[in-house]
KOLGU-4560 file (N, C-alpha, C; in nm, 3 decimals, padded with zeros to 5 digits):
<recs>
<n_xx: 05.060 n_yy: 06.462 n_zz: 13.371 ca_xx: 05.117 ca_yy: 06.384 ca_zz: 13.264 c_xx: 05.197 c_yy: 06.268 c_zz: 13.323 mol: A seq: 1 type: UNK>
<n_xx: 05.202 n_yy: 06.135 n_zz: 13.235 ca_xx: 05.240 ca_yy: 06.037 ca_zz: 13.316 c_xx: 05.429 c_yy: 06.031 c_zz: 13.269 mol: A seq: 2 type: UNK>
<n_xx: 05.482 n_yy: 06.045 n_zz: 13.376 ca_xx: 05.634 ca_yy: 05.989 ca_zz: 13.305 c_xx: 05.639 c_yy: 05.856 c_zz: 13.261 mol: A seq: 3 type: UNK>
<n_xx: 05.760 n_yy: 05.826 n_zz: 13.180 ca_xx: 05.804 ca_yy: 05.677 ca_zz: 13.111 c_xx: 05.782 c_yy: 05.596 c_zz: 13.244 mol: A seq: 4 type: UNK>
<n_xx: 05.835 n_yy: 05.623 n_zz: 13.403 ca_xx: 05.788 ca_yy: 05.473 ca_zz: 13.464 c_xx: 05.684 c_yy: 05.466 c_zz: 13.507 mol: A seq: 5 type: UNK>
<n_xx: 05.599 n_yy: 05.583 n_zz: 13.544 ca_xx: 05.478 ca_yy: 05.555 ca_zz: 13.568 c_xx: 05.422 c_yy: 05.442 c_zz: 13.456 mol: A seq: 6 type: UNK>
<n_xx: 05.442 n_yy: 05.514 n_zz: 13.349 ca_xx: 05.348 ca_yy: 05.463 ca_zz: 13.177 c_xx: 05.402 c_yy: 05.275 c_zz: 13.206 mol: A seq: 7 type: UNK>
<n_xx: 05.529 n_yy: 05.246 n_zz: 13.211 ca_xx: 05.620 ca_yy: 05.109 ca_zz: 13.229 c_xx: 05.488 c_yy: 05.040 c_zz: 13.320 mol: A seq: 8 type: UNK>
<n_xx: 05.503 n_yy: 05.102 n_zz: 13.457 ca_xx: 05.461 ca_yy: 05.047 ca_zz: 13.595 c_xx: 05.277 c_yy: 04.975 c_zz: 13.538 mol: A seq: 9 type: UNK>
<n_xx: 05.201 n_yy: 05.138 n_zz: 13.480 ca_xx: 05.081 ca_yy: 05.073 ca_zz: 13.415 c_xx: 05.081 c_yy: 04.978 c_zz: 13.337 mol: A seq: 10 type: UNK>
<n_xx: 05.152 n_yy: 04.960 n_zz: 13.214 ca_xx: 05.143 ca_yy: 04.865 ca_zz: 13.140 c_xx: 05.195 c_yy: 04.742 c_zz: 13.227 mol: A seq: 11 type: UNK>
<n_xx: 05.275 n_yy: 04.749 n_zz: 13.263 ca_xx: 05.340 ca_yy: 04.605 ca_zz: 13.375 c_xx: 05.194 c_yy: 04.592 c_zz: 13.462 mol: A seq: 12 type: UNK>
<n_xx: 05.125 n_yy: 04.650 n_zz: 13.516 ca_xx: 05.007 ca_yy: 04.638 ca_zz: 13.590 c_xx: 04.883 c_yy: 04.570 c_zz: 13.469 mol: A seq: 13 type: UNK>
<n_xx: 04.897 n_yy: 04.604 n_zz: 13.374 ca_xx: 04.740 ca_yy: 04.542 ca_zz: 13.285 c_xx: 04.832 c_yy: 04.433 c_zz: 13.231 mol: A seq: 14 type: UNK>
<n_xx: 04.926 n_yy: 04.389 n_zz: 13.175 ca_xx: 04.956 ca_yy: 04.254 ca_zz: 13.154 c_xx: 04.973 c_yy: 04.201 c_zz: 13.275 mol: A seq: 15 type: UNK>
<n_xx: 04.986 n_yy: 04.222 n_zz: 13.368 ca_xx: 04.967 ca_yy: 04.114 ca_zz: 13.504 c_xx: 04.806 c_yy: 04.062 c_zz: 13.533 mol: A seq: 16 type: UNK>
<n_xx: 04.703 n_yy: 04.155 n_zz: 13.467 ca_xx: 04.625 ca_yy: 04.154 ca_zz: 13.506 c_xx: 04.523 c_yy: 04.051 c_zz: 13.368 mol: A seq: 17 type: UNK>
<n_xx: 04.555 n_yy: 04.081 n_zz: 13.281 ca_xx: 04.516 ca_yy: 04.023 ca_zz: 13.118 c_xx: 04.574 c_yy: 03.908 c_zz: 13.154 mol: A seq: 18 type: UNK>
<n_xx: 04.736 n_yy: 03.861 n_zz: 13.144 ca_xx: 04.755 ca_yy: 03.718 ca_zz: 13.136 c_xx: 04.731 c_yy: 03.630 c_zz: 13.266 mol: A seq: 19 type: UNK>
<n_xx: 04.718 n_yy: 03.533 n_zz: 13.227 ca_xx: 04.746 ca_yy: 03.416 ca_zz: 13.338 c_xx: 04.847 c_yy: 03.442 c_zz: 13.452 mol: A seq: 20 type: UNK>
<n_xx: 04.849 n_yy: 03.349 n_zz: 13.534 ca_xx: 04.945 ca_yy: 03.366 ca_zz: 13.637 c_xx: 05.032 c_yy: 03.300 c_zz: 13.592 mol: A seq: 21 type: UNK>
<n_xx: 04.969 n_yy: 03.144 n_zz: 13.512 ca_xx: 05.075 ca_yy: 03.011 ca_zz: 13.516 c_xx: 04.982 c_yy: 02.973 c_zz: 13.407 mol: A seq: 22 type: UNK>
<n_xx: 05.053 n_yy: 02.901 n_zz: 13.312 ca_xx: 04.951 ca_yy: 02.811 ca_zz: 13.266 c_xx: 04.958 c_yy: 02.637 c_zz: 13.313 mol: A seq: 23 type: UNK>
<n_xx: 04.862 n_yy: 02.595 n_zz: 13.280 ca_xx: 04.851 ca_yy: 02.477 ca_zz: 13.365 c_xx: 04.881 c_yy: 02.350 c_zz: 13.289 mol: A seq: 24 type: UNK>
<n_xx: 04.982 n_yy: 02.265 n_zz: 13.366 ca_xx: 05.107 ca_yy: 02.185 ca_zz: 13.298 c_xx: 05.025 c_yy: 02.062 c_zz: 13.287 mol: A seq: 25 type: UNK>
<n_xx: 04.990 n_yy: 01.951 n_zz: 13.225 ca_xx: 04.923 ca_yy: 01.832 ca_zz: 13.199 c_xx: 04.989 c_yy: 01.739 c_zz: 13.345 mol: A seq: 26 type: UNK>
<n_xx: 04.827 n_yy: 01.733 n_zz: 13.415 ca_xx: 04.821 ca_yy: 01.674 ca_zz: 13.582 c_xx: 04.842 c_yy: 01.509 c_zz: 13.519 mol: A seq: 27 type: UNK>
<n_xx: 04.870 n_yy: 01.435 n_zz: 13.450 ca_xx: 04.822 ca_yy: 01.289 ca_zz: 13.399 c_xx: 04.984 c_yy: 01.243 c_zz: 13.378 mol: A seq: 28 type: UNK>
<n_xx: 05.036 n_yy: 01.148 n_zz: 13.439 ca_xx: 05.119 ca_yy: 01.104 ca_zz: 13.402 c_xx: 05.153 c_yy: 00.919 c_zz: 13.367 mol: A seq: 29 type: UNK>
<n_xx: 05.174 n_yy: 00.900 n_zz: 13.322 ca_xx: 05.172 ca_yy: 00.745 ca_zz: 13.318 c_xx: 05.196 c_yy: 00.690 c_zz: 13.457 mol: A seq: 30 type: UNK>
<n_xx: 05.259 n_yy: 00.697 n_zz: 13.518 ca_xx: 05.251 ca_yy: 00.667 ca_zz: 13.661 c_xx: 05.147 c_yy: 00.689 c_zz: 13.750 mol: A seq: 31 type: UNK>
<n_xx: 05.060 n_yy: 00.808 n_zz: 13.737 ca_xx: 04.950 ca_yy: 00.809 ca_zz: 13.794 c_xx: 04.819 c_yy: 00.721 c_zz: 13.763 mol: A seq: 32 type: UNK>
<n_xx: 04.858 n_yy: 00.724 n_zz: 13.613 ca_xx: 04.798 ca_yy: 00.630 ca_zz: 13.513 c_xx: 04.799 c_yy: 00.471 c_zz: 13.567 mol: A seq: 33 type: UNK>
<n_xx: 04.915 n_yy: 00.440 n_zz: 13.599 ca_xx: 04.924 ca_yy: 00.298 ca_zz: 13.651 c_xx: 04.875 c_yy: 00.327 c_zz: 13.776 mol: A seq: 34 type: UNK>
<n_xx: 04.898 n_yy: 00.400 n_zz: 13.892 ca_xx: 04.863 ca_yy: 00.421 ca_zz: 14.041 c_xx: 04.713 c_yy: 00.395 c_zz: 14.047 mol: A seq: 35 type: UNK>
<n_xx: 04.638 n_yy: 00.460 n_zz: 13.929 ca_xx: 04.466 ca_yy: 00.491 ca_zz: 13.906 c_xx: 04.398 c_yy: 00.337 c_zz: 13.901 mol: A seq: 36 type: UNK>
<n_xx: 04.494 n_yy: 00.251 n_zz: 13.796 ca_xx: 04.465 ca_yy: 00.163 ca_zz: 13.748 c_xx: 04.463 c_yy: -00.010 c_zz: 13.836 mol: A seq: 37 type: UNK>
<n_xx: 04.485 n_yy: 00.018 n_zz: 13.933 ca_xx: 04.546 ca_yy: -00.084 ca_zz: 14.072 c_xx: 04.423 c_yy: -00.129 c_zz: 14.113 mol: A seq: 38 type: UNK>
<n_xx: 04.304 n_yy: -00.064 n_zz: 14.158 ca_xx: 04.224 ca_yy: -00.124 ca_zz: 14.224 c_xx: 04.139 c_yy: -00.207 c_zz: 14.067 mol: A seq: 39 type: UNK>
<n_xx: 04.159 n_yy: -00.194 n_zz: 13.933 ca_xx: 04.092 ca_yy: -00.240 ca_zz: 13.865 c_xx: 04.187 c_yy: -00.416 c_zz: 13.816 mol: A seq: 40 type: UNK>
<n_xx: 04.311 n_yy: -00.421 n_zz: 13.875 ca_xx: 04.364 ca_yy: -00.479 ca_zz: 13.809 c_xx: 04.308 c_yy: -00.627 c_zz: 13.805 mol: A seq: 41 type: UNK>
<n_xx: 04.235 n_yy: -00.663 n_zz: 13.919 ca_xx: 04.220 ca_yy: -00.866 ca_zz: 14.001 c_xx: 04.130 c_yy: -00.853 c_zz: 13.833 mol: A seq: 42 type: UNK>
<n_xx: 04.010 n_yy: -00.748 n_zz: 13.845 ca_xx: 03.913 ca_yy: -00.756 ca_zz: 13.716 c_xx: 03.995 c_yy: -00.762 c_zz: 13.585 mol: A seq: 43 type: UNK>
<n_xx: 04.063 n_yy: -00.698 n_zz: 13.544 ca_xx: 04.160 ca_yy: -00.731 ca_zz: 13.419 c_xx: 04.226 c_yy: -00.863 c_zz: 13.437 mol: A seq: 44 type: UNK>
<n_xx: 04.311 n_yy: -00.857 n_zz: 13.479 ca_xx: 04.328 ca_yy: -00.979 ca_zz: 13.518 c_xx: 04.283 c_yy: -01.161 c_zz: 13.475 mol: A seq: 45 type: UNK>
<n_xx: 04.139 n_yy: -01.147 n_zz: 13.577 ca_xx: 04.081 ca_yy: -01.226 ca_zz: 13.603 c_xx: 03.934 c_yy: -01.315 c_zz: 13.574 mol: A seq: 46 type: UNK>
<n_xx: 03.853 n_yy: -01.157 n_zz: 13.546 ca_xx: 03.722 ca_yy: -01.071 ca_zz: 13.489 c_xx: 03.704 c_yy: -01.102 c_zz: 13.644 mol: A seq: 47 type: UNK>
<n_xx: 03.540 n_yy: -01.158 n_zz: 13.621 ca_xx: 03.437 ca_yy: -01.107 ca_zz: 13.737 c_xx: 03.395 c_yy: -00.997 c_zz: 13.754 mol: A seq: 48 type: UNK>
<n_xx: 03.365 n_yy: -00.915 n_zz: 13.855 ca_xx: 03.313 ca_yy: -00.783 ca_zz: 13.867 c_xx: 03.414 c_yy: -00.695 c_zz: 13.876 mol: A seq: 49 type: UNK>
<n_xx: 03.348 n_yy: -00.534 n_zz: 13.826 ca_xx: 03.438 ca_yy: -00.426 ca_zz: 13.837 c_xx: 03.390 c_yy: -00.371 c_zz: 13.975 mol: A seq: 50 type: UNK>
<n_xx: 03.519 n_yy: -00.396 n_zz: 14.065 ca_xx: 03.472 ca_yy: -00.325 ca_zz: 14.168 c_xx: 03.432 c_yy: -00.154 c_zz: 14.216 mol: A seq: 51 type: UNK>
<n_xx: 03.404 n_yy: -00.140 n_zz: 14.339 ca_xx: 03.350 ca_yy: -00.018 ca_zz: 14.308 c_xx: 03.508 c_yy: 00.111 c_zz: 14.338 mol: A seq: 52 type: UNK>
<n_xx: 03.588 n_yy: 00.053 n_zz: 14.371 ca_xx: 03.662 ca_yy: 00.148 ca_zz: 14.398 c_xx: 03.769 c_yy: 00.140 c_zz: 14.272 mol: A seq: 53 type: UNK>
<n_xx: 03.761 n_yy: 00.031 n_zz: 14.156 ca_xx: 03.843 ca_yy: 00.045 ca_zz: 14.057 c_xx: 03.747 c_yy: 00.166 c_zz: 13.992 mol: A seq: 54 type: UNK>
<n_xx: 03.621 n_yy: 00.109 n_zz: 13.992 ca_xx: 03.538 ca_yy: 00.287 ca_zz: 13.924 c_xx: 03.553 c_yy: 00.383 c_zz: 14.001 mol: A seq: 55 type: UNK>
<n_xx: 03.562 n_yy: 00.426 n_zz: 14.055 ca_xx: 03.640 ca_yy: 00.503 ca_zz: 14.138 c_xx: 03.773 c_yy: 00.545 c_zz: 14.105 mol: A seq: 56 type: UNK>
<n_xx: 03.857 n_yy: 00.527 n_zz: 14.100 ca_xx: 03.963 ca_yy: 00.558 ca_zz: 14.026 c_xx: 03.936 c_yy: 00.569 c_zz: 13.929 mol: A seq: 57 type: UNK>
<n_xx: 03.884 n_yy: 00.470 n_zz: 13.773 ca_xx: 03.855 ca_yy: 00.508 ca_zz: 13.679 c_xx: 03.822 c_yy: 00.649 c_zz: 13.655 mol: A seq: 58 type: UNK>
<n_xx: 03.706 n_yy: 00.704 n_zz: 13.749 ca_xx: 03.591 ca_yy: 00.815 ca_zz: 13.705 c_xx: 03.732 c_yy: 00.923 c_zz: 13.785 mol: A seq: 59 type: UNK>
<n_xx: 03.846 n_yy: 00.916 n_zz: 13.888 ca_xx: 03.929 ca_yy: 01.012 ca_zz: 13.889 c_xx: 04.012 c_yy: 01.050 c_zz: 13.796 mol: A seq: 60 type: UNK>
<n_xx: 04.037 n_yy: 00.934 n_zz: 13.740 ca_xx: 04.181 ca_yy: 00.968 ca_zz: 13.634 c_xx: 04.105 c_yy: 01.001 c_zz: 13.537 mol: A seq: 61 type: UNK>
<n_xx: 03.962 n_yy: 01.014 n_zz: 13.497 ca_xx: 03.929 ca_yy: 01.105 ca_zz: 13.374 c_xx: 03.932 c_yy: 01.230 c_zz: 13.447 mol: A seq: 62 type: UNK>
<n_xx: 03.821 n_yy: 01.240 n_zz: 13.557 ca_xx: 03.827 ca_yy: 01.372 ca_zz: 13.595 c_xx: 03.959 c_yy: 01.485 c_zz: 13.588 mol: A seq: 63 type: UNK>
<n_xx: 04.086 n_yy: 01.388 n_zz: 13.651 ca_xx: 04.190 ca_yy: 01.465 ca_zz: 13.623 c_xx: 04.221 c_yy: 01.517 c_zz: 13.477 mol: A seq: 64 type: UNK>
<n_xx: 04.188 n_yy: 01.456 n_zz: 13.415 ca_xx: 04.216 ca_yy: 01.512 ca_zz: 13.213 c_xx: 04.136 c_yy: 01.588 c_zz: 13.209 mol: A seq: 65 type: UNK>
<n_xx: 04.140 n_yy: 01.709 n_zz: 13.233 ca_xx: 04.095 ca_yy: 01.831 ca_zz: 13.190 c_xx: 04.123 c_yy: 01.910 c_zz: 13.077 mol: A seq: 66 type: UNK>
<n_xx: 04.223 n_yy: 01.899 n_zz: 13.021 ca_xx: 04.242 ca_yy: 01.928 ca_zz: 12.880 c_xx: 04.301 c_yy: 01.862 c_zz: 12.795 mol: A seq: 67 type: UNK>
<n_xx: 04.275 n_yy: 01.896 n_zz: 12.647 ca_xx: 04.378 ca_yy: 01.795 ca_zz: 12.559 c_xx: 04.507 c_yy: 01.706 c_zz: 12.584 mol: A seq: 68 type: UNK>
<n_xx: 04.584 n_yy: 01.810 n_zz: 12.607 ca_xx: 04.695 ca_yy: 01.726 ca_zz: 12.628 c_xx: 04.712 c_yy: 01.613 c_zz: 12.784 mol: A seq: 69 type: UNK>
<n_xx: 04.602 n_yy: 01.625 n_zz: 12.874 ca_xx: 04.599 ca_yy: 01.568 ca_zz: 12.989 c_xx: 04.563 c_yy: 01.418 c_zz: 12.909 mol: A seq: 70 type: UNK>
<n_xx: 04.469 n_yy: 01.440 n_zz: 12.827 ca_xx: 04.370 ca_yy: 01.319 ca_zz: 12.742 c_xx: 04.505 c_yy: 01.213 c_zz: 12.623 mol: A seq: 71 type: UNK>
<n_xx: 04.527 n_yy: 01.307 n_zz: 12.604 ca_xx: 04.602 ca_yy: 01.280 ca_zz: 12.511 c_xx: 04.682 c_yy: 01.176 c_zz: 12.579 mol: A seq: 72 type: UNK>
<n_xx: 04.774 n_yy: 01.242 n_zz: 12.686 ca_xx: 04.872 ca_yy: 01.148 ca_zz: 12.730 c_xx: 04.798 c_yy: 01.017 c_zz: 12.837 mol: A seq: 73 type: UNK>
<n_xx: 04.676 n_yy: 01.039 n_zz: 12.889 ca_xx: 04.598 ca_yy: 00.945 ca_zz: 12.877 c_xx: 04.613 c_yy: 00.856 c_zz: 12.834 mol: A seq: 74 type: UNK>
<n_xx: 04.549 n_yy: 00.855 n_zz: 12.703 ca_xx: 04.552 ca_yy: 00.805 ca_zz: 12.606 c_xx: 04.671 c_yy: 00.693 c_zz: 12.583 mol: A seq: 75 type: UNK>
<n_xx: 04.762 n_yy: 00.788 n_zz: 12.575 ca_xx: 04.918 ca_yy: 00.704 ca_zz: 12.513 c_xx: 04.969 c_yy: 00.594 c_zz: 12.648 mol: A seq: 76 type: UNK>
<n_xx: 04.943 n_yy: 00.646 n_zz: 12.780 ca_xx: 04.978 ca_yy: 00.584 ca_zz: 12.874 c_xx: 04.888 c_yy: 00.432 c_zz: 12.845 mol: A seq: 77 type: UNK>
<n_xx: 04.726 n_yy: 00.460 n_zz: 12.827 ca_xx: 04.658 ca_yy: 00.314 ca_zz: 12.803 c_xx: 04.725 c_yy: 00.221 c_zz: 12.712 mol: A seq: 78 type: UNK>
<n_xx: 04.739 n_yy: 00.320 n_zz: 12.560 ca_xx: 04.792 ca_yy: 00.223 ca_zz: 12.487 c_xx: 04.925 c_yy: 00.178 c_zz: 12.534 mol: A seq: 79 type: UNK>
<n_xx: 05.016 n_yy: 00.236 n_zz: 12.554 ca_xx: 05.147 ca_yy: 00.137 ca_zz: 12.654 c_xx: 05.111 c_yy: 00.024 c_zz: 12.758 mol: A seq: 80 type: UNK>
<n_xx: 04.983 n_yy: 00.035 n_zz: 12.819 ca_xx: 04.952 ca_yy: -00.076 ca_zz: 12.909 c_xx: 04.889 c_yy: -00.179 c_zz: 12.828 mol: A seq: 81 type: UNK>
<n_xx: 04.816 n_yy: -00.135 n_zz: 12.722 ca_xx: 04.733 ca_yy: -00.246 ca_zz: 12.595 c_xx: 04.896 c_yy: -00.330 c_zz: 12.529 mol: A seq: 82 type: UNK>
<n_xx: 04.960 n_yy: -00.226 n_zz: 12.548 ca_xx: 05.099 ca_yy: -00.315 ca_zz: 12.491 c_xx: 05.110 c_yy: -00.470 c_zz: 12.580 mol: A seq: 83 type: UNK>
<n_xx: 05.080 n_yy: -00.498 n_zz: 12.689 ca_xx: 05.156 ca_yy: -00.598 ca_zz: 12.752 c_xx: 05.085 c_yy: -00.693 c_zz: 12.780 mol: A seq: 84 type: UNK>
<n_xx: 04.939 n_yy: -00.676 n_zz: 12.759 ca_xx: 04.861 ca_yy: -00.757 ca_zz: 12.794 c_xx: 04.744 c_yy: -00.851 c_zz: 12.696 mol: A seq: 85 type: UNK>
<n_xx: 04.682 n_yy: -00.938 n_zz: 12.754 ca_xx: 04.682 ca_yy: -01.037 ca_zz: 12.591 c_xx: 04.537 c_yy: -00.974 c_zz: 12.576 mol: A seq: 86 type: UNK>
<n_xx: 04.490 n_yy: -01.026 n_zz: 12.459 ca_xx: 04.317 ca_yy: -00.979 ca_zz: 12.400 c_xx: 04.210 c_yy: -00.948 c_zz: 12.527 mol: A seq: 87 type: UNK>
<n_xx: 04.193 n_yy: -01.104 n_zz: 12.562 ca_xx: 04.067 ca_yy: -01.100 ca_zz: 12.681 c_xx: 04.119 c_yy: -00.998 c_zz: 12.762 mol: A seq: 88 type: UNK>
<n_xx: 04.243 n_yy: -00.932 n_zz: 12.816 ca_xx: 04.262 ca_yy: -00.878 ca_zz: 12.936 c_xx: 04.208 c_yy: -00.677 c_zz: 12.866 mol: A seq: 89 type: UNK>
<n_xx: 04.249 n_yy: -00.674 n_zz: 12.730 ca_xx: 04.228 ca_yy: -00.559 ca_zz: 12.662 c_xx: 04.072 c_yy: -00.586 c_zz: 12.666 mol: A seq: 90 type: UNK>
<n_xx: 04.008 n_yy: -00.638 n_zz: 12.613 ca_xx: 03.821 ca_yy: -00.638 ca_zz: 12.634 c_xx: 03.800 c_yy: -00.610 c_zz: 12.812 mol: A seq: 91 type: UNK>
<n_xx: 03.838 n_yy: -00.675 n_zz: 12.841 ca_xx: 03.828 ca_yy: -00.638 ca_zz: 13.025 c_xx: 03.817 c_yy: -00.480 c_zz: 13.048 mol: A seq: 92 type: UNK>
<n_xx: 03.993 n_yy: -00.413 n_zz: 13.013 ca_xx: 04.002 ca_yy: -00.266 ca_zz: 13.009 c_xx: 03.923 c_yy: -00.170 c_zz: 12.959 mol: A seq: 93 type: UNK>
<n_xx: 03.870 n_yy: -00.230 n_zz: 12.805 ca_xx: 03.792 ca_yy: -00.147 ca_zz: 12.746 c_xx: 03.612 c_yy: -00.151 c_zz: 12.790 mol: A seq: 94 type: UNK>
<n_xx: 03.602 n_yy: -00.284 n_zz: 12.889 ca_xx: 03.450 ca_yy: -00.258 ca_zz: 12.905 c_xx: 03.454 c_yy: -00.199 c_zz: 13.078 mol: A seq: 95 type: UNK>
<n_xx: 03.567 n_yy: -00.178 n_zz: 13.129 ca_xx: 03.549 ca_yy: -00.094 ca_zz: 13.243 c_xx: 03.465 c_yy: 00.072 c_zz: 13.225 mol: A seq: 96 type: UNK>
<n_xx: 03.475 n_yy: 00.128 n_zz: 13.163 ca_xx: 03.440 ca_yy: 00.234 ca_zz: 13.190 c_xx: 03.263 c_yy: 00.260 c_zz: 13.189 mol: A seq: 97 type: UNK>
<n_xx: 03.222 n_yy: 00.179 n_zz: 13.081 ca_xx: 03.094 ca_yy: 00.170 ca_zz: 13.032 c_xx: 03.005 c_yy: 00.109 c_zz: 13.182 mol: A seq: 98 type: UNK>
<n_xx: 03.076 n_yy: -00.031 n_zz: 13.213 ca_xx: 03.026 ca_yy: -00.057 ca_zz: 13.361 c_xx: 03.043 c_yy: 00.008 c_zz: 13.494 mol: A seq: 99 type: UNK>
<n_xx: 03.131 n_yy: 00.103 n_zz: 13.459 ca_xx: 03.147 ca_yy: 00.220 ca_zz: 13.545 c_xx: 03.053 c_yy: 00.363 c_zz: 13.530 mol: A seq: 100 type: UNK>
<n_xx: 03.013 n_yy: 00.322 n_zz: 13.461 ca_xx: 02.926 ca_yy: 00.480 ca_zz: 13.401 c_xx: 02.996 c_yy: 00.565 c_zz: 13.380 mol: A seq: 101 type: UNK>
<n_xx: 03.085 n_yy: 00.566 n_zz: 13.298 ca_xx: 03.216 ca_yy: 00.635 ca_zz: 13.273 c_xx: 03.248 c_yy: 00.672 c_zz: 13.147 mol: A seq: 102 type: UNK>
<n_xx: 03.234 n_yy: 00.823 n_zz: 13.098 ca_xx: 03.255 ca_yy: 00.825 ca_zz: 12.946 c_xx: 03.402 c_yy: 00.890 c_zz: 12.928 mol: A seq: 103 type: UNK>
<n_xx: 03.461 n_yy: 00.767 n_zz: 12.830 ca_xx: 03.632 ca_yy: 00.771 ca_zz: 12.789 c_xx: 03.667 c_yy: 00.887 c_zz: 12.686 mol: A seq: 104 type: UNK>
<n_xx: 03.718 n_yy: 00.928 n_zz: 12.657 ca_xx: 03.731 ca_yy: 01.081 ca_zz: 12.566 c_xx: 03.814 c_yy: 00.991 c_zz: 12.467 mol: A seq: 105 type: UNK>
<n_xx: 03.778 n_yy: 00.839 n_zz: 12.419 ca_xx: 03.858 ca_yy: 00.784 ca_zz: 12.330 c_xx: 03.831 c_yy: 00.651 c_zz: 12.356 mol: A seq: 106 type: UNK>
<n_xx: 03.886 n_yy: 00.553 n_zz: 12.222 ca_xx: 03.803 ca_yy: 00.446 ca_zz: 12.239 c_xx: 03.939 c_yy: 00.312 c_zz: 12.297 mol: A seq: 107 type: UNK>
<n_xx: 03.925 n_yy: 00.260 n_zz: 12.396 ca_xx: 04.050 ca_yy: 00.199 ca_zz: 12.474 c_xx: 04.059 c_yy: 00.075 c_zz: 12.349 mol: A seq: 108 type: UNK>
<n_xx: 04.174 n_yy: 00.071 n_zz: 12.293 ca_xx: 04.179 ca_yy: -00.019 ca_zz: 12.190 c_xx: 04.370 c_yy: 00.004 c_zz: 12.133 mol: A seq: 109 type: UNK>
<n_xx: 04.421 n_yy: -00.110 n_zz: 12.086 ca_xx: 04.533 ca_yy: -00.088 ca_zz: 12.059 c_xx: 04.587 c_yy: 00.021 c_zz: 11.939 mol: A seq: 110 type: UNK>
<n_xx: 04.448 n_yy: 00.036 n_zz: 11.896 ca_xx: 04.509 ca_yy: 00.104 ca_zz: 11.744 c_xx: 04.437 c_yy: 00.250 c_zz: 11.755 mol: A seq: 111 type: UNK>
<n_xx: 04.385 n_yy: 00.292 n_zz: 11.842 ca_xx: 04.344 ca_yy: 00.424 ca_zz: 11.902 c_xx: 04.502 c_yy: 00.547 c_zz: 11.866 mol: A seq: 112 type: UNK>
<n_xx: 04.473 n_yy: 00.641 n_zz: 11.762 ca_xx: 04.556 ca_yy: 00.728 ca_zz: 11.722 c_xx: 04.564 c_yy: 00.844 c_zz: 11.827 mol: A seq: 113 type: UNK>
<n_xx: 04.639 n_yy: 00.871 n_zz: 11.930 ca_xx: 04.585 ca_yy: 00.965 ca_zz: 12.036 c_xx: 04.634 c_yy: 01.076 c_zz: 12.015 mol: A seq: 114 type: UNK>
<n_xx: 04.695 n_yy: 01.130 n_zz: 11.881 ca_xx: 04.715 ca_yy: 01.231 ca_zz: 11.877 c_xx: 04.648 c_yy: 01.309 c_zz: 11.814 mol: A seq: 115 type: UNK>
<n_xx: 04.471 n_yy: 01.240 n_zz: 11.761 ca_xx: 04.360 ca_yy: 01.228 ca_zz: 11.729 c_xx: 04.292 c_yy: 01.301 c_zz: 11.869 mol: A seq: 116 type: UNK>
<n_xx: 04.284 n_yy: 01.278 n_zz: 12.007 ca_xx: 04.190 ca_yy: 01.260 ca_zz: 12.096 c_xx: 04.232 c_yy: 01.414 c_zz: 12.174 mol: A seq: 117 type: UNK>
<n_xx: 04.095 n_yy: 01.460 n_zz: 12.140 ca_xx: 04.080 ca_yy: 01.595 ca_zz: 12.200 c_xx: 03.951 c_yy: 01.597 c_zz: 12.298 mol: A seq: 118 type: UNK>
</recs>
């Protein structure tokens, strides 16, 4: 027969084993967001070509959004950068990804609701 700590010790053993260790905290921060966004900038900017290492970054900083809320704040970080910059430089941003072969989990535009984007 099992005593109370044995019975404790098992149950403490199958919820260690059922839950998670950690759950996993949103990797995307606006700062990384800007860090990602550096090799694309001469092309925003300037136009001309998207180079290959701004797609490159591009295709990381999606990869890093792995879940909603990674996207999400994504998301909100772009629109804060759509904040500062004039029309032509926003068409620039928004046709990077497409010339990157790059699919956006949302559409890069000032009026993009991101608490919409899952």
């Amino acid at each position: 027969m099992l005593t109370s700590k044995k019975l404790l010790v098992s149950f403490l053993l199958i919820c260690m084993v059922v839950t998670p260790l950690s759950t996993k905290a949103t990797t995307i921060t606006c700062n990384t967001v800007t860090d990602k966004i550096k090799p694309c900038l001469t092309y925003v900017m300037y136009g001309g070509y998207v180079s290959k290492e701004c797609c490159n970054s591009c295709k990381s900083c999606l990869g890093n959004a792995t879940t909603t809320l990674d996207r999400q704040t994504l998301c909100s970080c772009v629109n804060d950068i759509l904040s500062t910059i004039t029309k032509k430089q926003i068409n620039r941003i928004a046709s990077i990804p497409e010339k990157c072969g790059a699919k956006f989990p949302f559409k890069i535009s000032k009026d993009v609701d991101c608490s919409k984007v899952y």
